[in-house]
C-alpha positions in Angstrom: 45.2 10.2 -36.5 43.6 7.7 -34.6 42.7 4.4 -36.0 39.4 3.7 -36.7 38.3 0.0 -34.8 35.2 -1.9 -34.3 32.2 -0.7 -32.4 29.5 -2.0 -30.8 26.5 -0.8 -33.8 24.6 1.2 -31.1 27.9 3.6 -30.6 27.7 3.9 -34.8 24.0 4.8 -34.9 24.6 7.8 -32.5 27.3 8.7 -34.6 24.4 8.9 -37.4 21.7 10.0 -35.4 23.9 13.2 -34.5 24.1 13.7 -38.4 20.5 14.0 -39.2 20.1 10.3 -40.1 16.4 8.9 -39.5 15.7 5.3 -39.1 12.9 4.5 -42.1 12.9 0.8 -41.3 14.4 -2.5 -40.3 15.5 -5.6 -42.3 15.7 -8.6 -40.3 19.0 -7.8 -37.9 19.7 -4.6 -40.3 18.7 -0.9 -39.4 17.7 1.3 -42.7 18.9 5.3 -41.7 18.3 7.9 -44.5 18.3 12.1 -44.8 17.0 14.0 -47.6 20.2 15.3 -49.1 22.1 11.5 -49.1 20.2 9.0 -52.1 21.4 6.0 -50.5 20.3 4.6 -47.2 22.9 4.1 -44.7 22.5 0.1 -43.4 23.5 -0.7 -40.2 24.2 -4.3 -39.5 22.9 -5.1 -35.2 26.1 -6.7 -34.9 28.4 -6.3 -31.3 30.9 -4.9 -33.3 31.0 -3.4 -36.4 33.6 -4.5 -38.9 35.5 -1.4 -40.1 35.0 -2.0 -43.6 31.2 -1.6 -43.2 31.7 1.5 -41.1 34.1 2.9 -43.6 31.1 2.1 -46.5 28.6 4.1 -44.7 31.2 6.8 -43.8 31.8 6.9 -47.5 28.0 6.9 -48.6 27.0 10.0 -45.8 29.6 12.1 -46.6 31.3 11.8 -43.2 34.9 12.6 -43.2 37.4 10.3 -40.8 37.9 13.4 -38.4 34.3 14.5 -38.0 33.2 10.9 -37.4 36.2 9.9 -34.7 35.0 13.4 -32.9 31.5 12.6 -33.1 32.5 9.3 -31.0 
């Protein structure tokens, strides 16, 4: 499998967008995404690229498995 690297944080917001995820609101430099079934937002950092812990935290909190989000890419 693929490793998962950093990306560039409009690549990771497709990745959500494709999911269902609507942005409710921005913080500063940091995008608020949220869907009905999920109770925690989804924060996105407007960084150039992404660390992979914080992609593998919002991974985690959607419910988005490694596989579906590397074919998503």
């Amino acid at each position: 499998m693929p490793k998962i690297s950093t990306i560039h944080y409009r690549k990771l917001v497709r990745v959500f967008e494709q999911k269902g995820f609507m942005l409710d609101h921005q913080e500063g430099d940091h995008l608020i995404y949220v869907r009905k079934d999920i109770k925690r937002p989804v924060v996105i950092p407007m960084y150039k690229s992404i660390p992979v812990f914080i992609i593998l935290n919002n991974l985690k909190t959607a419910g988005i498995s490694r596989q579906e989000y590397l074919e998503l890419l």
